[in-house]
Residue, then its C-alpha position, 0 to 999 in steps of 0.5 A: x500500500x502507498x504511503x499516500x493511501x497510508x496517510x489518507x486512511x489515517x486521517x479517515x481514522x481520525x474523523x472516525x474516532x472523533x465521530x464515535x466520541x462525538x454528540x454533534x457535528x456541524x459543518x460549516x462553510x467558513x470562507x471570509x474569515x480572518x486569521x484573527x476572526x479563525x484564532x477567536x472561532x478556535x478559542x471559543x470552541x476550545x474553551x467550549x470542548x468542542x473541536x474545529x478542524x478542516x478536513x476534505x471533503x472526501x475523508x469526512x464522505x469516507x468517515x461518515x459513511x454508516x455512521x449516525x452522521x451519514x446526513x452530512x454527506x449532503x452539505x459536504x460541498x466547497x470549503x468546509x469547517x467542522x465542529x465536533x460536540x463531545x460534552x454538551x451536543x448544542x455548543x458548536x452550534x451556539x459558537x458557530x452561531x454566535x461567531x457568524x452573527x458577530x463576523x458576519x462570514x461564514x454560513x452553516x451548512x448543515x449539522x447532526x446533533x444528538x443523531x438528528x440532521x438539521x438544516x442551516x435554519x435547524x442548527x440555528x434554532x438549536x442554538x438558541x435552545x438553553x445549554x443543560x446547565x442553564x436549564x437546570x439552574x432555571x428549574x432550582x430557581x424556580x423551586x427555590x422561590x417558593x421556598x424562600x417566600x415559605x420561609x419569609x413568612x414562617x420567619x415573620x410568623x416566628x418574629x411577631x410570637x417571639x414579640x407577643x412573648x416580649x410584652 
């Protein structure tokens, strides 16, 4: 075997193993971007656990295929990015989306989140769906304020005895 398909299959290999880590992908179509606008896309999916990387579109055609990411086959078209999701599935469409809004460059081209495809439109509306952290702080916030109201009024009940008591 050639040292060329040698390192072709090496790189189907690495999107694979990312693939099988991965709960999201989004792929999107990144010309226009600056370095620095790149660097900042690279810093905010780091931070994120995401990772971006370019590869062609051939490897990544190679590397879903079978997969629960097959749909991406559609959109693999031009110069595209891709964002694999390892801990939270909705981040990389969140900092894509966010980065696209503020850069304005870069489209999406279409993504697969949790096993499901969506569409540039999709994937957007995935994004603005609160992260799973933000939901559950939503949800104790809203038993806590019960809770303390209870409390208040139990305190007060309590204050008002203990000067009834006083006098």
């Amino acid at each position: 075997m050639s040292a060329f398909i040698q390192e072709k299959e090496q790189v189907v290999n690495e999107i694979k193993e990312k693939l099988d880590k991965a709960s999201s992908a989004v792929v999107i179509d990144y010309r226009g971007i600056t370095v620095a606008e790149a660097d900042l896309l690279r810093k905010r999916m780091r931070e994120a656990n995401v990772e971006y990387k370019i590869y062609k579109n051939t490897m990544v055609r190679r590397a879903v295929a079978g997969t629960q990411f097959e749909a991406l086959t559609d959109v693999l078209k031009g110069p595209s990015g891709i964002a694999f999701g390892f801990e939270d599935a909705t981040a990389p469409a969140k900092i894509l989306d966010k980065s696209i809004k503020e850069f304005k460059k870069m489209e999406v081209k279409g993504g697969v989140i949790d096993g499901v495809f969506y569409d540039p439109a999709g994937v957007s509306a995935v994004a603005q769906i609160p992260s799973r952290d933000e939901l559950i702080a939503k949800l104790l916030g809203s038993f806590n304020a019960p809770i303390s109201s209870f409390a208040r009024v139990i305190q007060a009940i309590a204050d008002k005895d203990g000067e009834a008591a006083a006098e």
